[in-house]
C-alpha positions in Angstrom: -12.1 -3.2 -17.7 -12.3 -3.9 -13.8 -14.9 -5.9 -12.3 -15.8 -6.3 -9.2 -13.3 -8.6 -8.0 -10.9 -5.7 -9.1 -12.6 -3.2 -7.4 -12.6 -5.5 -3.9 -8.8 -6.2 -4.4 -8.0 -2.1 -4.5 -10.1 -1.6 -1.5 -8.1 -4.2 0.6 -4.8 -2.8 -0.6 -6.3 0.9 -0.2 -7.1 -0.2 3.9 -3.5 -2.2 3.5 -1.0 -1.7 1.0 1.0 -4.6 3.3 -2.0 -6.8 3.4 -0.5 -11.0 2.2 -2.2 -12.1 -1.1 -3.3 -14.6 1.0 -5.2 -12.4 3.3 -6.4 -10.8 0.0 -7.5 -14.1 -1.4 -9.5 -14.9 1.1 -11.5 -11.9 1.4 -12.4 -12.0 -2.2 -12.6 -15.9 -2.5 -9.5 -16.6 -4.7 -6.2 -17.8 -4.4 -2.4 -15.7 -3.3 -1.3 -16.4 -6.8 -4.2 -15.3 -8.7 -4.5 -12.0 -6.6 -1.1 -11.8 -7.6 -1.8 -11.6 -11.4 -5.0 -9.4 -10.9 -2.5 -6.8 -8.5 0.4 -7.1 -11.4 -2.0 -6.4 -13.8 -3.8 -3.7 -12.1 -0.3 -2.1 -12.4 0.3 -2.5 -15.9 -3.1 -1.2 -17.0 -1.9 2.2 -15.0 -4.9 1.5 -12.3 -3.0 1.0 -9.7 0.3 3.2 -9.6 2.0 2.5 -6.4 2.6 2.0 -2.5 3.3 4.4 0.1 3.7 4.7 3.5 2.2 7.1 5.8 4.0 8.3 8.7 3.5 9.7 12.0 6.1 12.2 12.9 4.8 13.5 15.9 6.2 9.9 17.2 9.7 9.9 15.6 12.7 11.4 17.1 13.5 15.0 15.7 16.9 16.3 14.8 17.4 20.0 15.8 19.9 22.4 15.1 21.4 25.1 17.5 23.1 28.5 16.3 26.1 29.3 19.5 27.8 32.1 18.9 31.1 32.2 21.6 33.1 35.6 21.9 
């Protein structure tokens, strides 16, 4: 079961999936290493199911592709 603590964990990771356990710990008053257990745990209960990254692509270079037809 998740309590609170949990729940205030998921929302740190949910506004930074790259936030230190440190950063974490503080937040929620406890320690790197015991957010640590409570994020591996999180994962093998099937709560939390992984990370991902969110990109802006009208910021990235784009490839492009030309068609040239020569007679």
């Amino acid at each position: 079961m998740l309590d609170k603590t949990d729940y205030a964990i998921l929302a740190c990771l949910q506004s930074n999936a790259r936030m230190q356990m440190k950063e974490i710990g503080e937040r929620v008053h406890m320690t790197g290493q015991a957010v640590a257990n409570r994020i591996d745990r999180l994962e093998e209960l099937g709560v939390l199911l992984g990370y991902t990254v969110k990109l802006d692509e009208s910021k990235q270079e784009k490839p492009f592709e030309a068609m040239v037809t020569v007679f």
